[in-house]
Biopython code that builds the backbone (N, CA, C, O; Angstrom):
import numpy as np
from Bio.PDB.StructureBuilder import StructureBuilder

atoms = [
    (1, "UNK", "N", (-65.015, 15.063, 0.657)),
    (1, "UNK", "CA", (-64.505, 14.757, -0.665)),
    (1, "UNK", "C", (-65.631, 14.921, -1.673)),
    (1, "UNK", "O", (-66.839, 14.737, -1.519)),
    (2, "UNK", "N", (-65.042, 15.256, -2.588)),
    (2, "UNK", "CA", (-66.527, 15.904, -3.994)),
    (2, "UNK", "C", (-65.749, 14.706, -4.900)),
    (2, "UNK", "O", (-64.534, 14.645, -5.090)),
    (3, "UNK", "N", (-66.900, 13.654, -5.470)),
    (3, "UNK", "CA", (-66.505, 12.807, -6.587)),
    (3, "UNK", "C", (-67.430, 12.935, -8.264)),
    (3, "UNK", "O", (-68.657, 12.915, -8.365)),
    (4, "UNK", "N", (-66.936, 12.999, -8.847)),
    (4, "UNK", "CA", (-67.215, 13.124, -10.144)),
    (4, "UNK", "C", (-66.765, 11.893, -11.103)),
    (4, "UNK", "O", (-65.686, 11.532, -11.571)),
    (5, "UNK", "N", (-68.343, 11.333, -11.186)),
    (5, "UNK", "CA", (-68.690, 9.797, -12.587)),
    (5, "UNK", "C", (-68.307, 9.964, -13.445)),
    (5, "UNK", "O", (-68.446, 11.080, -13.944)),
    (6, "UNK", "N", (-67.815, 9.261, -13.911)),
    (6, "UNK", "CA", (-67.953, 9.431, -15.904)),
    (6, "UNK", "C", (-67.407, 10.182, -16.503)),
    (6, "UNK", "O", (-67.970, 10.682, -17.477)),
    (7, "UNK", "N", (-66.185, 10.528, -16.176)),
    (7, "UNK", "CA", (-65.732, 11.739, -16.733)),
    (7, "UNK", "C", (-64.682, 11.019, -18.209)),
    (7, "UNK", "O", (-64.010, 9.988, -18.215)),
    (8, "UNK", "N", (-64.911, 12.089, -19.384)),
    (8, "UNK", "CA", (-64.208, 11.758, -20.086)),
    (8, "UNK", "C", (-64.598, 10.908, -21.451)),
    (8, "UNK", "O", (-63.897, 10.685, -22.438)),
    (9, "UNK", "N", (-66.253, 10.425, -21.103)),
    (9, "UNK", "CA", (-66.716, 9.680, -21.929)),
    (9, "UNK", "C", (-66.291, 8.034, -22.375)),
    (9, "UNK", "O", (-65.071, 7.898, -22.280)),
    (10, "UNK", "N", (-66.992, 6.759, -22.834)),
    (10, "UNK", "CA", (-66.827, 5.789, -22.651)),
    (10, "UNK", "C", (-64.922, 5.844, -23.687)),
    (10, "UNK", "O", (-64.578, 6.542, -24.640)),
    (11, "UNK", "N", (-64.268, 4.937, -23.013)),
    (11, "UNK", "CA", (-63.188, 4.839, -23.821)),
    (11, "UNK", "C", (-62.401, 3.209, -23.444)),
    (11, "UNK", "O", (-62.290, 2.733, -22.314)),
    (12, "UNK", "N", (-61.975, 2.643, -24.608)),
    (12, "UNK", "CA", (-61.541, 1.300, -24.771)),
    (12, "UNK", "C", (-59.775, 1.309, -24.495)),
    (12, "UNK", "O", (-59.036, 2.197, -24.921)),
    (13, "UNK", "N", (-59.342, 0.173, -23.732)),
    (13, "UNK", "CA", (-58.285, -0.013, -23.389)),
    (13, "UNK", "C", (-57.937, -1.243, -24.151)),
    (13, "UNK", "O", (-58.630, -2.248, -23.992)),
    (14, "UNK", "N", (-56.833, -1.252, -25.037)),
    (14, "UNK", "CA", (-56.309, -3.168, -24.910)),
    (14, "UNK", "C", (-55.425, -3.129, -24.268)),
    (14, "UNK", "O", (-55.027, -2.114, -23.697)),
    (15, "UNK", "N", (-54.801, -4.480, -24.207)),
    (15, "UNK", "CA", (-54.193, -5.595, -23.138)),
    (15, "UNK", "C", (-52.668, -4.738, -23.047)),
    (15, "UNK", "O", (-51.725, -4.808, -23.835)),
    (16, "UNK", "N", (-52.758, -4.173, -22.183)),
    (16, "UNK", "CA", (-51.421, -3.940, -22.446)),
    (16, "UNK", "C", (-50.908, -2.580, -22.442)),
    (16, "UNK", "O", (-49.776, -2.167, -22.193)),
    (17, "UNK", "N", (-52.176, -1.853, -22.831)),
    (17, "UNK", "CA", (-52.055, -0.572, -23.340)),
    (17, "UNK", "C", (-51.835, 0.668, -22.102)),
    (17, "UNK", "O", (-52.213, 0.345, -20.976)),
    (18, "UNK", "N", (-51.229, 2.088, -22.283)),
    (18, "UNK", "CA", (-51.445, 3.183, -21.432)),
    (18, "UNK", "C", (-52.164, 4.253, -21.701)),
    (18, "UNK", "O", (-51.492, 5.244, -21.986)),
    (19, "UNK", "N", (-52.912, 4.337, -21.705)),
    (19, "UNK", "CA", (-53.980, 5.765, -22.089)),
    (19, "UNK", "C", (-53.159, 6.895, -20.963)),
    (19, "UNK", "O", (-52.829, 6.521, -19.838)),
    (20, "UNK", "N", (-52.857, 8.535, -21.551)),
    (20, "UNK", "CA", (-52.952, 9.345, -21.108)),
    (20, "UNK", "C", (-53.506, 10.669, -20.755)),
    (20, "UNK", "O", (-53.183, 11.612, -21.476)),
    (21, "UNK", "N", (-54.565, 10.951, -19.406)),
    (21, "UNK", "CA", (-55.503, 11.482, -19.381)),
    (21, "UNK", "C", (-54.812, 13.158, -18.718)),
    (21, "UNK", "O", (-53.856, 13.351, -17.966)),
    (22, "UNK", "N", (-55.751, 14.130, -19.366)),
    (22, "UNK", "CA", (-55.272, 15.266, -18.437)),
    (22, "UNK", "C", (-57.009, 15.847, -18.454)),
    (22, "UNK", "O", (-57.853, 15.767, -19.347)),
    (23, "UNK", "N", (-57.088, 16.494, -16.935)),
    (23, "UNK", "CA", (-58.110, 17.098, -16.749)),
    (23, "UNK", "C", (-57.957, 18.209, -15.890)),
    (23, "UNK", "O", (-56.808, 18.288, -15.457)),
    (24, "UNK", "N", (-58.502, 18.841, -15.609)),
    (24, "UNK", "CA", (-58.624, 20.282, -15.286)),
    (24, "UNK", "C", (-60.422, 20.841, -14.323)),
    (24, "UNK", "O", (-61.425, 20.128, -14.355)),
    (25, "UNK", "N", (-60.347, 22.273, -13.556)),
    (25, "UNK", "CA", (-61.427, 22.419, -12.907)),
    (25, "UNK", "C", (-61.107, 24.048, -13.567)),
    (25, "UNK", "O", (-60.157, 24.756, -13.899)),
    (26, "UNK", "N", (-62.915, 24.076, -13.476)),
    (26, "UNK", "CA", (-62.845, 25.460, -14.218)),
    (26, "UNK", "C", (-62.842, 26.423, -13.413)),
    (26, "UNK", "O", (-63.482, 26.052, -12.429)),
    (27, "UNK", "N", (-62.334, 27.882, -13.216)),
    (27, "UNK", "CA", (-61.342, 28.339, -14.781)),
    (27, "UNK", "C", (-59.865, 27.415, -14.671)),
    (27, "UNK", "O", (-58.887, 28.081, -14.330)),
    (28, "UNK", "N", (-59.680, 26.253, -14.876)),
    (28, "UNK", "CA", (-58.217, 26.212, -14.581)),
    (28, "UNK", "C", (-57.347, 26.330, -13.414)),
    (28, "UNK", "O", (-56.204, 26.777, -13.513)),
    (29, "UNK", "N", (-57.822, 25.968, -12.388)),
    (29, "UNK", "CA", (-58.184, 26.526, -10.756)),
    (29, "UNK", "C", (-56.978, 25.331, -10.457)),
    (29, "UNK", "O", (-56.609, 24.433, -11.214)),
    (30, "UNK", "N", (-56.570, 25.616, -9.259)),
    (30, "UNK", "CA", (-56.186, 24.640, -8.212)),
    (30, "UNK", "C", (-56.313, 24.188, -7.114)),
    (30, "UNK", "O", (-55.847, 24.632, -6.065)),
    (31, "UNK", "N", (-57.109, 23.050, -7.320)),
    (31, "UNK", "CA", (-57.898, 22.323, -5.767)),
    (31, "UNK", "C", (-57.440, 21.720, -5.314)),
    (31, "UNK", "O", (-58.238, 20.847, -4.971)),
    (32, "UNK", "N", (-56.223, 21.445, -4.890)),
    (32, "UNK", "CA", (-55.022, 20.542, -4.243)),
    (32, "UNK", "C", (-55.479, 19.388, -4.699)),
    (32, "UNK", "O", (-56.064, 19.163, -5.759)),
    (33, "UNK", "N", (-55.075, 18.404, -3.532)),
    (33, "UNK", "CA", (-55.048, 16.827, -3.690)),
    (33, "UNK", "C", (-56.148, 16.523, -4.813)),
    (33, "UNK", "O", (-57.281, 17.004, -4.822)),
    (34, "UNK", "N", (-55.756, 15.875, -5.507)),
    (34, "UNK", "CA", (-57.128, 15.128, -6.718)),
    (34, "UNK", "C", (-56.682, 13.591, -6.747)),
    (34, "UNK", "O", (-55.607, 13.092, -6.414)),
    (35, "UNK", "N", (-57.986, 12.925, -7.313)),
    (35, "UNK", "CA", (-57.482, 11.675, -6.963)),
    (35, "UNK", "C", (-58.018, 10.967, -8.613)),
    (35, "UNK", "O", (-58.852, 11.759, -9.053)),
    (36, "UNK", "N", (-57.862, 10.049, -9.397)),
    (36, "UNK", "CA", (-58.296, 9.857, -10.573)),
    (36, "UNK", "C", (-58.442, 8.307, -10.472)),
    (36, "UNK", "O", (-57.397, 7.798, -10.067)),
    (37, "UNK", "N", (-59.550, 7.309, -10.752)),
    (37, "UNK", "CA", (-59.469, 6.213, -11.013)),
    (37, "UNK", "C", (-60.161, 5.490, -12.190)),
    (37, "UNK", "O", (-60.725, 6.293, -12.934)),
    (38, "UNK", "N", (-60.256, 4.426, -12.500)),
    (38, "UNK", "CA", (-60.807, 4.238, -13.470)),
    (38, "UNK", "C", (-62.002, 3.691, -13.437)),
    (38, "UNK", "O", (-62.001, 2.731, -12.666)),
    (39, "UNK", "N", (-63.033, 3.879, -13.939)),
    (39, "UNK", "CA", (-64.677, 3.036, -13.747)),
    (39, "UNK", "C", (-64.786, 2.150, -14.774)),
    (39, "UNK", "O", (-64.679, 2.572, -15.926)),
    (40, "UNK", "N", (-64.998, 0.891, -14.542)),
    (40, "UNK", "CA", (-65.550, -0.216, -15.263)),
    (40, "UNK", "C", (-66.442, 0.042, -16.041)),
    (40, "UNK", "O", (-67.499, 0.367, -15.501)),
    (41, "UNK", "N", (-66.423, 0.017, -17.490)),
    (41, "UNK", "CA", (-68.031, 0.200, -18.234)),
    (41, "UNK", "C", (-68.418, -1.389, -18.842)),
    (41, "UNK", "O", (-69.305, -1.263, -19.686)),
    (42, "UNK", "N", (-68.087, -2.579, -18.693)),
    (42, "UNK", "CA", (-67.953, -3.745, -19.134)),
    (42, "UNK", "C", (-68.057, -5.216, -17.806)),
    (42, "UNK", "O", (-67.535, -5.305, -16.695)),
    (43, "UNK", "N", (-68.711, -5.911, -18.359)),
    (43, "UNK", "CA", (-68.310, -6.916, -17.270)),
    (43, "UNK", "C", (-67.492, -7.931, -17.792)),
    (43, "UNK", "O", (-67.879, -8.620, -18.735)),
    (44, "UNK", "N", (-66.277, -8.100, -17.205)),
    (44, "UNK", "CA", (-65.419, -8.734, -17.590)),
    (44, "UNK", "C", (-64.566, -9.520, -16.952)),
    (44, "UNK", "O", (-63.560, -8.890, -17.279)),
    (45, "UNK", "N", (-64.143, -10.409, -16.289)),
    (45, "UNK", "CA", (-63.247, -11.200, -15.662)),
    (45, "UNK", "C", (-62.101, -11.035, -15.576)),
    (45, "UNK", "O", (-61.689, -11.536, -16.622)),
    (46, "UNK", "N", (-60.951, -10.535, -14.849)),
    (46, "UNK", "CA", (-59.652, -10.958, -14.700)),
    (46, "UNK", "C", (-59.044, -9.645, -15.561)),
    (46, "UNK", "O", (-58.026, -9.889, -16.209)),
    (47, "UNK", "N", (-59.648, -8.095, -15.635)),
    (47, "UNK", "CA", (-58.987, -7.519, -15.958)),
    (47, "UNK", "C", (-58.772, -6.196, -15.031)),
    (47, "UNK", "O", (-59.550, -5.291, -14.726)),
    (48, "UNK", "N", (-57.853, -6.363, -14.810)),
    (48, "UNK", "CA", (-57.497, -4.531, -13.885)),
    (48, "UNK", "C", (-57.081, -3.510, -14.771)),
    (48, "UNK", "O", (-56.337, -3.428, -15.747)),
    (49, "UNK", "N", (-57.596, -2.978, -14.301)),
    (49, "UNK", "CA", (-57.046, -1.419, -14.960)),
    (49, "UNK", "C", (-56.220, -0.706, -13.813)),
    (49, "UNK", "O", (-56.444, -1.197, -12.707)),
    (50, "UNK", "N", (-55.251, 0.418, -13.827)),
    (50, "UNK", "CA", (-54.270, 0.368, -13.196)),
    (50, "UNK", "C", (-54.302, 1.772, -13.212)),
    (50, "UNK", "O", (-54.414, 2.216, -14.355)),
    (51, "UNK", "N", (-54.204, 3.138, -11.782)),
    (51, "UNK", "CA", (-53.409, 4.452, -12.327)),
    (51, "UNK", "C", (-52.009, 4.874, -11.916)),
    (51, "UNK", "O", (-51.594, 4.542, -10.806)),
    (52, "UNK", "N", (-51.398, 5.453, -12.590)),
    (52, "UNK", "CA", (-49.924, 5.526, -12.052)),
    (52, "UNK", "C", (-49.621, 6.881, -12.739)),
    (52, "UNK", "O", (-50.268, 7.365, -13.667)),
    (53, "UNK", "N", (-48.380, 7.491, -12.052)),
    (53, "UNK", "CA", (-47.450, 9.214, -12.526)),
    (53, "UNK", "C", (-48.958, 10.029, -11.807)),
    (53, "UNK", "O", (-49.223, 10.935, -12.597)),
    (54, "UNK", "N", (-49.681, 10.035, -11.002)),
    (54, "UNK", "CA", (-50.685, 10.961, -11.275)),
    (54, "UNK", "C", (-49.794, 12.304, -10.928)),
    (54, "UNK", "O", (-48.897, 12.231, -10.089)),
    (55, "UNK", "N", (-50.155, 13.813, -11.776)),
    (55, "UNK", "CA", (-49.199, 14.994, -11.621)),
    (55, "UNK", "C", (-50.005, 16.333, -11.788)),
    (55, "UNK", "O", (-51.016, 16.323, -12.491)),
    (56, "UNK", "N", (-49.790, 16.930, -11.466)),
    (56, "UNK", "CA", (-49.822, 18.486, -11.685)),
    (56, "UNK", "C", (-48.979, 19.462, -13.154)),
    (56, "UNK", "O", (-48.023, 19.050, -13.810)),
    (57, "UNK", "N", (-49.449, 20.327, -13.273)),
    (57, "UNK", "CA", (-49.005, 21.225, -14.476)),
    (57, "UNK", "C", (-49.454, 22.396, -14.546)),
    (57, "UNK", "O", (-50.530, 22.699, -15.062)),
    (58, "UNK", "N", (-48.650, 23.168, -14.021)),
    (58, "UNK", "CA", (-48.820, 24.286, -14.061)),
    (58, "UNK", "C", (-48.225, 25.189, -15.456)),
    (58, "UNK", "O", (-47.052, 25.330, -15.803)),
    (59, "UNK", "N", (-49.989, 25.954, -16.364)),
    (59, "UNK", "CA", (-49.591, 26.443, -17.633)),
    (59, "UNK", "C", (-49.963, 27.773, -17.559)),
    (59, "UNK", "O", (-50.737, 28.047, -16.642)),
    (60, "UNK", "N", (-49.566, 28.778, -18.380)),
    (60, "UNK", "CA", (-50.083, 30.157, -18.667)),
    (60, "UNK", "C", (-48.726, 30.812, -17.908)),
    (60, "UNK", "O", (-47.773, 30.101, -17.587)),
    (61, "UNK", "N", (-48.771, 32.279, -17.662)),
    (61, "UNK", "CA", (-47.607, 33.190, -17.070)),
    (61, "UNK", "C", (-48.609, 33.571, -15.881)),
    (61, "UNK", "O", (-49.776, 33.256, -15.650)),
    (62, "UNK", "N", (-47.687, 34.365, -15.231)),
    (62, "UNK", "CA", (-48.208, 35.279, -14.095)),
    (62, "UNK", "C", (-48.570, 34.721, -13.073)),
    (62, "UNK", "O", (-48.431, 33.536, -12.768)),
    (63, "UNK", "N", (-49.243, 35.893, -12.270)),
    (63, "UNK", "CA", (-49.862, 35.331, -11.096)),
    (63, "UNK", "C", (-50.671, 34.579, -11.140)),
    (63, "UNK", "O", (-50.932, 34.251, -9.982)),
    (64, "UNK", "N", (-51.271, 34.070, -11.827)),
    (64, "UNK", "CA", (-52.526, 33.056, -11.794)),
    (64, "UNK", "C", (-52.212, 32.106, -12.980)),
    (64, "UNK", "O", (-52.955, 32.112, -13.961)),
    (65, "UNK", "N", (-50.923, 31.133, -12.902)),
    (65, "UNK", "CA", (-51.239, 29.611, -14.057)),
    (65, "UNK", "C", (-52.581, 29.416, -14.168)),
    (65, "UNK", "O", (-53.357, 29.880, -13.332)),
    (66, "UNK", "N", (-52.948, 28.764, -15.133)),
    (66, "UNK", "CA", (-53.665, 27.543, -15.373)),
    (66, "UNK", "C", (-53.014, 25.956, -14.774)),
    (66, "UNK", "O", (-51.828, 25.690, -14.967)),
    (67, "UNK", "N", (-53.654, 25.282, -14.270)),
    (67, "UNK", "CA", (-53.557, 24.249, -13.472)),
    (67, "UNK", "C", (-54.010, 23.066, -14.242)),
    (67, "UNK", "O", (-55.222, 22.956, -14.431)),
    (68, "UNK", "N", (-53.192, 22.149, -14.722)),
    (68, "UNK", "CA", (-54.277, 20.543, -15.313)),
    (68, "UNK", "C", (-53.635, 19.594, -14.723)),
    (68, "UNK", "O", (-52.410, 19.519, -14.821)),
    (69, "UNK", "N", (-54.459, 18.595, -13.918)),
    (69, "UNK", "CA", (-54.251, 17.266, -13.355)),
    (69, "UNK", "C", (-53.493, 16.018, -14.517)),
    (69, "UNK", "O", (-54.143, 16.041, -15.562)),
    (70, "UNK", "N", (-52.767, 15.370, -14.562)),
    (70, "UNK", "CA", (-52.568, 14.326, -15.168)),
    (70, "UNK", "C", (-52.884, 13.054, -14.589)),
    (70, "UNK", "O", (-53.422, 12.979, -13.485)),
    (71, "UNK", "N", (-52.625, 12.201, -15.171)),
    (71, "UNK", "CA", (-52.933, 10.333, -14.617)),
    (71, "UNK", "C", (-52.547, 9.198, -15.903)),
    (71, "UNK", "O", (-52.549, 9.522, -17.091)),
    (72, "UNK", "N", (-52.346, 8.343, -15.587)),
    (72, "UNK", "CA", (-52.074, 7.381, -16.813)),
    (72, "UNK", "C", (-53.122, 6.041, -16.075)),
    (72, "UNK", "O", (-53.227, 5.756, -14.882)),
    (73, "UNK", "N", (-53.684, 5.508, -17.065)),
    (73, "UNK", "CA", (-54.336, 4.374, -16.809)),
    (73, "UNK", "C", (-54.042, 2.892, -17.916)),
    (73, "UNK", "O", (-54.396, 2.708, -19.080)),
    (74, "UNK", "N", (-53.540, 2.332, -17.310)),
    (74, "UNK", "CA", (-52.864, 1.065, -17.922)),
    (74, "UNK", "C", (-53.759, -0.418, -17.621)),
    (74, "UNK", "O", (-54.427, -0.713, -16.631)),
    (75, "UNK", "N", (-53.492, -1.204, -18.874)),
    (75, "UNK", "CA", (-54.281, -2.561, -19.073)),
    (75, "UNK", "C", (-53.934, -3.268, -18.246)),
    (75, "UNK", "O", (-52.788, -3.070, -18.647)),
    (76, "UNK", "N", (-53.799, -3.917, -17.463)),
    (76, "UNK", "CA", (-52.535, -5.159, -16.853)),
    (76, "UNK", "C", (-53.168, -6.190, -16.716)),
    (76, "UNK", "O", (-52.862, -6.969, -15.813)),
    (77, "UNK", "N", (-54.383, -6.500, -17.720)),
    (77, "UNK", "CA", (-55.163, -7.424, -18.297)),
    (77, "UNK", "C", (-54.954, -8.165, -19.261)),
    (77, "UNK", "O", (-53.965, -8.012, -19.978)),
    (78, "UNK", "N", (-55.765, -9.019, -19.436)),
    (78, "UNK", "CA", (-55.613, -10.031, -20.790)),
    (78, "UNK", "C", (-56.996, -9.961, -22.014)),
    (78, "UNK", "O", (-57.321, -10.746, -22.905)),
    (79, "UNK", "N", (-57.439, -8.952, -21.664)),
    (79, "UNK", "CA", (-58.843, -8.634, -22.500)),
    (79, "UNK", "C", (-58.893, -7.264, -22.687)),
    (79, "UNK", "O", (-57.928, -6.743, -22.129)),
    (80, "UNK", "N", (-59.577, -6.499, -23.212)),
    (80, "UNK", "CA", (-59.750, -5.036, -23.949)),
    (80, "UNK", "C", (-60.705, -4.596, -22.895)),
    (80, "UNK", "O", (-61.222, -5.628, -22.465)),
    (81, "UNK", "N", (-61.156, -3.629, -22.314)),
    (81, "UNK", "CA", (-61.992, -2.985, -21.278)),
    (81, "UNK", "C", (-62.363, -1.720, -21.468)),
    (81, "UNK", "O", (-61.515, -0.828, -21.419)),
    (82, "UNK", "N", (-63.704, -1.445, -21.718)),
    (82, "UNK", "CA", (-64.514, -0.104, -21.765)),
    (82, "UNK", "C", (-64.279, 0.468, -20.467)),
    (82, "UNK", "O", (-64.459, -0.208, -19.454)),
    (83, "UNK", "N", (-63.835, 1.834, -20.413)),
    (83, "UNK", "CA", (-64.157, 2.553, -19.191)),
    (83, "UNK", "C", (-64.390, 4.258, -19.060)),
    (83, "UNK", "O", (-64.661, 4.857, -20.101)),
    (84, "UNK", "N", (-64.320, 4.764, -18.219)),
    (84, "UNK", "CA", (-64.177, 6.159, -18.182)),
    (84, "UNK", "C", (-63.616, 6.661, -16.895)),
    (84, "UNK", "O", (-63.219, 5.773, -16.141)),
    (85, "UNK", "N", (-63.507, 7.793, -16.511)),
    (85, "UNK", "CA", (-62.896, 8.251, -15.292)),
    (85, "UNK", "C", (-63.742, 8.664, -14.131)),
    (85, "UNK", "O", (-64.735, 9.333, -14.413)),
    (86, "UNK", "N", (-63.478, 8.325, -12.617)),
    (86, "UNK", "CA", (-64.066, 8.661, -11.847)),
    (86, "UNK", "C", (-63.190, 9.546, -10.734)),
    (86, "UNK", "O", (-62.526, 9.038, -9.831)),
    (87, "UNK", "N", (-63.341, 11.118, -11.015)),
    (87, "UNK", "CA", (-62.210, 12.223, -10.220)),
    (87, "UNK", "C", (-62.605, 12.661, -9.296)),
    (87, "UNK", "O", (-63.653, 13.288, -9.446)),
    (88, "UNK", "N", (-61.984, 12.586, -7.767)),
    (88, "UNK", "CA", (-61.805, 13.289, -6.702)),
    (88, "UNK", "C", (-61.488, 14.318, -6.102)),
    (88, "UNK", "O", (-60.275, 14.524, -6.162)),
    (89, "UNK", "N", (-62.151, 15.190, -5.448)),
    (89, "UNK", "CA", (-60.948, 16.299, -4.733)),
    (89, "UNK", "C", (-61.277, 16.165, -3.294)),
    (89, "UNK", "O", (-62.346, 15.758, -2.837)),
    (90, "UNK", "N", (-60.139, 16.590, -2.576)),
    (90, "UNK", "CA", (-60.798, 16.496, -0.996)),
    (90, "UNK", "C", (-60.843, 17.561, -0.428)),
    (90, "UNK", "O", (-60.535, 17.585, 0.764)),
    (91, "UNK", "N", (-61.233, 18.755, -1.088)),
    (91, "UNK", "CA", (-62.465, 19.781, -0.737)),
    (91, "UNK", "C", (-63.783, 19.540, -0.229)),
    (91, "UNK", "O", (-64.553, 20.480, -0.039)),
]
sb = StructureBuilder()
sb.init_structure("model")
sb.init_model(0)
sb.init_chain("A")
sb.init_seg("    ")
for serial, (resi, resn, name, xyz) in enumerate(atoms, 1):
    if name == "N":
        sb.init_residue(resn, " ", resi, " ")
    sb.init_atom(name, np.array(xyz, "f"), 0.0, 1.0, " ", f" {name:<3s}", serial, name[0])
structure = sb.get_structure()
């Protein structure tokens, strides 16, 4: 498995909220299974962050789409939480 930190740059969640992320491997490639979670940038008590729908999308014509990963990451906390993304493939 190849994992990749920090992706996406620091970004704030509130209580409640769904951020929707799409990412991609260059050129636009498709590396099967990917996995997306969220990294803590804060220390904070009693808040989870959550991923759910993770999907595929296949864009462009022809023989060769373009390929972008989706994911949603949700609050299911009671406080606001800095984070960023930490992405998988199991290549």
């Amino acid at each position: 498995m190849t994992m990749w930190r920090g992706v996406g740059g620091l970004t704030f969640i509130a209580p409640g909220a769904t951020h929707y992320w799409e990412y991609w491997f260059s050129p636009l490639s498709d590396v099967g299974a990917t996995v997306a979670s969220p990294n803590l940038m804060e220390d904070q008590i009693n808040v989870q962050l959550a991923t759910s729908y993770p999907g595929v999308v296949a864009q462009g014509k022809g023989d060769a789409p373009g390929i972008v990963y989706t994911v949603r990451v949700t609050n299911l906390g009671a406080a606001s939480m800095g984070y960023d993304l930490n992405i998988g493939t199991w290549q």
